[in-house]
N, C-alpha and C positions, 0 to 999 in steps of 0.2 A: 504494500500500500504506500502510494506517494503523499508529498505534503497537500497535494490539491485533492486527492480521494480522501485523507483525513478529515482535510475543514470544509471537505462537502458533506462527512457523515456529520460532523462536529454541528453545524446550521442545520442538519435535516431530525439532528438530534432534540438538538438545545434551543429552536427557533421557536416552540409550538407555544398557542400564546395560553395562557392562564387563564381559569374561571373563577368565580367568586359562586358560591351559595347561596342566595340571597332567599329568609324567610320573610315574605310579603304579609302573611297572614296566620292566625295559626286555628280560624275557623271554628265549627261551633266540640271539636272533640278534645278538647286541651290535654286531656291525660296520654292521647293518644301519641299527639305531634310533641309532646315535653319527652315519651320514650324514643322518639323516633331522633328527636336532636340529640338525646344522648348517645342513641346505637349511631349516629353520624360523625358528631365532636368527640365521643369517649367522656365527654362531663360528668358527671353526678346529678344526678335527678333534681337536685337542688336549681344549682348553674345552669342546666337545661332550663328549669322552667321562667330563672332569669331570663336567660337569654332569647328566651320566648316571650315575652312579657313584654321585649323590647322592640317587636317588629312594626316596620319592615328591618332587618340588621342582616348583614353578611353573617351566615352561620359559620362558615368555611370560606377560608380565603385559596389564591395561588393553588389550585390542582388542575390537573389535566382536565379535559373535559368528557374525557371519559369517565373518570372518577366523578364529577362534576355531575353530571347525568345522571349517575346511578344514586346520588345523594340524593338530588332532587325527586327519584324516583321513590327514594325510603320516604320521603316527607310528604310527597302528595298521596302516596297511598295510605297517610294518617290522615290524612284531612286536609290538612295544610297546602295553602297556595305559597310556590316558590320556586325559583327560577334558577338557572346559570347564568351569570352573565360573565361576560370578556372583559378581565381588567386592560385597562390603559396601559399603554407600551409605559417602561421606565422611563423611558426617556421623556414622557413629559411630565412624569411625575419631580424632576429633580429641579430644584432651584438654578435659576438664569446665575452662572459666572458672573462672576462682579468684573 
């Protein structure tokens, strides 16, 4: 493998962009989508139901969107409206150079 087949695996690797979790809602079954954010974040029944209590909030940050999906899939089939969405490239996330 050359330098140019490397940093084409390297971008075909490392390029793929990010999703966020986002719970929107957590609908009329609370006990259900408060298990379902834990079987998701790994929290404590507790912090899940914080964290539920807070929506809309990114459940899950930075995953594939493969993983992304299937989170989403744990939380709508509790009741719960919520989505993947695509984080912003870094690069606009960082402060303009002085």
């Amino acid at each position: 493998m050359d330098d140019e087949d490397v940093a084409e695996y390297f971008t075909l690797i490392c390029d793929d962009p990010s999703y966020a979790v986002v719970l929107l809602d957590c609908g009329p079954r609370e006990r259900d989508v408060v298990r379902a954010v834990r079987e998701v974040t790994g929290l404590s029944l507790w912090h899940s139901k914080v964290l539920m209590r807070r929506a809309p909030v990114a459940v899950l940050e930075d995953r594939p969107q493969d993983l992304a999906d299937d989170a989403v899939a744990v939380l709508r089939s509790a009741g719960a409206l919520a989505e993947a969405r695509q984080e912003p490239e870094p690069e606009r996330w960082a402060a303009p150079s002085p």
